[in-house]
Backbone as CSV, one residue per row, in Angstrom:
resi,resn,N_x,N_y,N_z,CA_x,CA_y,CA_z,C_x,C_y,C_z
1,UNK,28.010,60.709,-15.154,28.293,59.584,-14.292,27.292,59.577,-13.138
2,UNK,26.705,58.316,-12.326,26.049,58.147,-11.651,26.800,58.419,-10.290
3,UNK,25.760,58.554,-8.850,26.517,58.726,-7.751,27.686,56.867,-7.635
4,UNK,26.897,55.874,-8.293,27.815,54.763,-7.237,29.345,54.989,-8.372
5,UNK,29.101,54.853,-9.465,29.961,55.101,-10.058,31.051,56.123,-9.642
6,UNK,30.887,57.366,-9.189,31.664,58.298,-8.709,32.667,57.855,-7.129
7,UNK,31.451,57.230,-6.576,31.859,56.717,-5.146,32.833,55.667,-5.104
8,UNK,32.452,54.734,-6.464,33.198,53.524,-6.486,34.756,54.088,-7.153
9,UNK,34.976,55.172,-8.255,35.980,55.801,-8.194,36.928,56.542,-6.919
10,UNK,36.550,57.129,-6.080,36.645,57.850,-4.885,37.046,56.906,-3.942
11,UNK,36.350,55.246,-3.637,37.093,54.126,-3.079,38.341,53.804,-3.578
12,UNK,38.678,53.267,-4.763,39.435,53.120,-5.426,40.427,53.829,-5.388
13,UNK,40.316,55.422,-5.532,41.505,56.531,-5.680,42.067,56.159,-3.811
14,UNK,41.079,56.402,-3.058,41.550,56.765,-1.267,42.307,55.288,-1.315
15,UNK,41.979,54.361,-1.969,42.808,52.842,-1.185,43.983,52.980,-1.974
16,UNK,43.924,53.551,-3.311,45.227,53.630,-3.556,46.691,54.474,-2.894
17,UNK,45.577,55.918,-2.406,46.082,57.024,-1.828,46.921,56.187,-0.433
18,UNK,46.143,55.397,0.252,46.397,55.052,1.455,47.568,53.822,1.326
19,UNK,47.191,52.625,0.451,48.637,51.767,-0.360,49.641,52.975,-0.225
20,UNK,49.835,53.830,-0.848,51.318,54.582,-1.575,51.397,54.899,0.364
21,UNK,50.995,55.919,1.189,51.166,56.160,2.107,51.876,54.975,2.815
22,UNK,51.415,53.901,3.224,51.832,52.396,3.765,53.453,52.645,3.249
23,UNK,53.153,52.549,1.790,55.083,52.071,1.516,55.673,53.526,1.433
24,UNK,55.045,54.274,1.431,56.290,55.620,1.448,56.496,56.038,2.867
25,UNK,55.387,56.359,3.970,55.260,56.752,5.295,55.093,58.222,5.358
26,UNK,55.341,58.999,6.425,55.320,60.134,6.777,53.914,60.641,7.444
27,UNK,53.710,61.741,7.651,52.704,62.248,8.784,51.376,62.116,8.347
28,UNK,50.462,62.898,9.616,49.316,62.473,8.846,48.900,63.880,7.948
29,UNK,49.382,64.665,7.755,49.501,66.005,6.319,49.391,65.241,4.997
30,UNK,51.042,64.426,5.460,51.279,63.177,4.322,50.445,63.310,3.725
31,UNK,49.641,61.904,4.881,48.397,61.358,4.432,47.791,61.913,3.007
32,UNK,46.935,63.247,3.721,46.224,64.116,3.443,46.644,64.454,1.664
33,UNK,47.927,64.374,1.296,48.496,64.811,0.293,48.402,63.699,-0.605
34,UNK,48.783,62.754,-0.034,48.886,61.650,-1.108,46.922,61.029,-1.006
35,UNK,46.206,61.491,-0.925,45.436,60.855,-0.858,44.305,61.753,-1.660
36,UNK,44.679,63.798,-1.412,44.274,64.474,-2.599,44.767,64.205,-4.016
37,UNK,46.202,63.740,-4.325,46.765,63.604,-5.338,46.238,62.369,-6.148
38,UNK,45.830,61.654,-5.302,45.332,60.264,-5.725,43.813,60.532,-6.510
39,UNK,43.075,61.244,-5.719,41.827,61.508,-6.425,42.150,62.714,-7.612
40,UNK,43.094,63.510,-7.354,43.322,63.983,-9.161,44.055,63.554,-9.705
41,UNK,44.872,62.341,-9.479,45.328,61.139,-10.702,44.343,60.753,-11.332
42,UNK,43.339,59.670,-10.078,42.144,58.849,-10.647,41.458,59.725,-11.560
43,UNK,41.051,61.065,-11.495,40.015,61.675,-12.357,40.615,61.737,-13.526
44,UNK,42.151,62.373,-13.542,42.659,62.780,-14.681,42.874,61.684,-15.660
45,UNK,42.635,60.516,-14.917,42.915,59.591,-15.622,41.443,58.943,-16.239
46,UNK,40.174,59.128,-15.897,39.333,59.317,-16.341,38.727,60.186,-17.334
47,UNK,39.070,61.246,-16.941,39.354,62.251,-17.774,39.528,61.749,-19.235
48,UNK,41.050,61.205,-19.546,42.263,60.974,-21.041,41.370,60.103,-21.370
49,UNK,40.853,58.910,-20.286,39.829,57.758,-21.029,38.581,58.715,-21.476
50,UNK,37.935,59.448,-21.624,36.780,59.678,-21.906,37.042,60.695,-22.852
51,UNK,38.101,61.591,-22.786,38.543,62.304,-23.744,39.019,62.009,-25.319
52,UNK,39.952,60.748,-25.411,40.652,60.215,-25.807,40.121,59.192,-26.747
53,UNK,38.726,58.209,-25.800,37.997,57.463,-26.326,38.708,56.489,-26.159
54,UNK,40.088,56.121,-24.998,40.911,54.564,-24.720,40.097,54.167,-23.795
55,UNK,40.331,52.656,-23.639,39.351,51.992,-23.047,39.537,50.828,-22.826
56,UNK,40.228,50.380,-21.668,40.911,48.990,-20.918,39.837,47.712,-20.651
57,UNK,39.114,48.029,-19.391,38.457,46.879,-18.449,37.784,47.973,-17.698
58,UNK,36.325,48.402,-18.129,35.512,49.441,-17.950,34.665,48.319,-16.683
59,UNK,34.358,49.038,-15.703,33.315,48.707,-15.005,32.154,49.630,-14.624
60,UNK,30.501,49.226,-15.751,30.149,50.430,-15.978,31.029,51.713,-16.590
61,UNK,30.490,52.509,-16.092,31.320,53.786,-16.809,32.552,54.136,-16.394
62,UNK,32.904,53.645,-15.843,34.132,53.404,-14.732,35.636,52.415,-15.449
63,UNK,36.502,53.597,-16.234,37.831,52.366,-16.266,38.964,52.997,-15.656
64,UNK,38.982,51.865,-15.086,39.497,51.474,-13.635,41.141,51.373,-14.241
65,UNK,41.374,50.786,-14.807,43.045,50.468,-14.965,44.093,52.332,-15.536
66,UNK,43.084,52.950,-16.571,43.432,54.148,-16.865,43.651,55.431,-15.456
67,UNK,42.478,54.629,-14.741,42.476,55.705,-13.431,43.222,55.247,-12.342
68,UNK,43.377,54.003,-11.942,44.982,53.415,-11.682,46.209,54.520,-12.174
69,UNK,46.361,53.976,-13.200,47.497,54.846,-13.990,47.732,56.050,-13.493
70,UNK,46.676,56.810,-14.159,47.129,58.311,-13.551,46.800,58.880,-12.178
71,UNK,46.388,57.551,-11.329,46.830,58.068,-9.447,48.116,57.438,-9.231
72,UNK,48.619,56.827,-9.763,49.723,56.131,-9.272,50.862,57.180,-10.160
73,UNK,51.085,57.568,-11.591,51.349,59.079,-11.985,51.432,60.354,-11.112
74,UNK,50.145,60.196,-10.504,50.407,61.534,-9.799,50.845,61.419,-8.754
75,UNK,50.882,60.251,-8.050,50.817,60.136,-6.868,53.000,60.020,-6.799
76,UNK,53.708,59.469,-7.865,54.890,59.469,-8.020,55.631,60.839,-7.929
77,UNK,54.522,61.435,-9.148,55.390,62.512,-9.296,55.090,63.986,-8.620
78,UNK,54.151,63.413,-7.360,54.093,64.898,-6.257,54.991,64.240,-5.003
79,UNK,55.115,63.252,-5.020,56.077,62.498,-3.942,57.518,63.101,-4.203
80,UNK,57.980,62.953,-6.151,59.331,63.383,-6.467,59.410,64.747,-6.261
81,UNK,58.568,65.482,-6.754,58.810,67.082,-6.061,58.167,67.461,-4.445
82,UNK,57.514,66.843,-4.135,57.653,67.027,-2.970,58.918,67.019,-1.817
83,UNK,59.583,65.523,-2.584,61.085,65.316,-2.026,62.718,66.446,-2.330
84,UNK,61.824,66.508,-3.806,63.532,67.525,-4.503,63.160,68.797,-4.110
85,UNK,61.696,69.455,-4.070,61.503,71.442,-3.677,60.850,71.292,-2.590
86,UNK,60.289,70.325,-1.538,59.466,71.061,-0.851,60.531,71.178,0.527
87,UNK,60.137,71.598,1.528,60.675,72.239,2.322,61.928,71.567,3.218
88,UNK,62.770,72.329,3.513,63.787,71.687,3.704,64.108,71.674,5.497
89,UNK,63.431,72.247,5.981,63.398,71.738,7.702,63.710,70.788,8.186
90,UNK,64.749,70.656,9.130,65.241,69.807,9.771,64.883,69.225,11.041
């Protein structure tokens, strides 16, 4: 993959990271969490597309709807365990 290609993934993952933040809330750690999780959704979800050989609405080397998917995947399901195991401080 080329640098814009990577960058234009990395936009994509942080605006999504930052969307989920907006409607869920919390600190700026939060932030920080949902916005790492977002960039190993987006990859992983790049990843299954390139692995897999599926293939939506590619821009350049870049598909975008698969890497959607699995930031918005990850980004659910570190929110759900974050909520049910992580720390319980009051």
């Amino acid at each position: 993959m080329t640098l814009p290609v990577v960058l234009l993934g990395l936009a994509i993952a942080l605006l999504i990271g930052f969307l989920f933040h907006i409607l869920r809330g919390g600190s700026g750690w939060r932030l920080l969490l949902y916005l790492g999780m977002s960039i190993l959704g987006f990859a992983l979800g790049q990843w299954g597309s390139m692995a897999f050989g599926w293939s939506m609405y590619k821009v350049g080397a870049l598909d975008v709807p698969l890497g959607i998917t699995g930031s918005v995947l990850i980004l659910v399901l570190g929110d759900w365990f974050n909520l049910n195991y992580g720390s319980t401080s009051k």
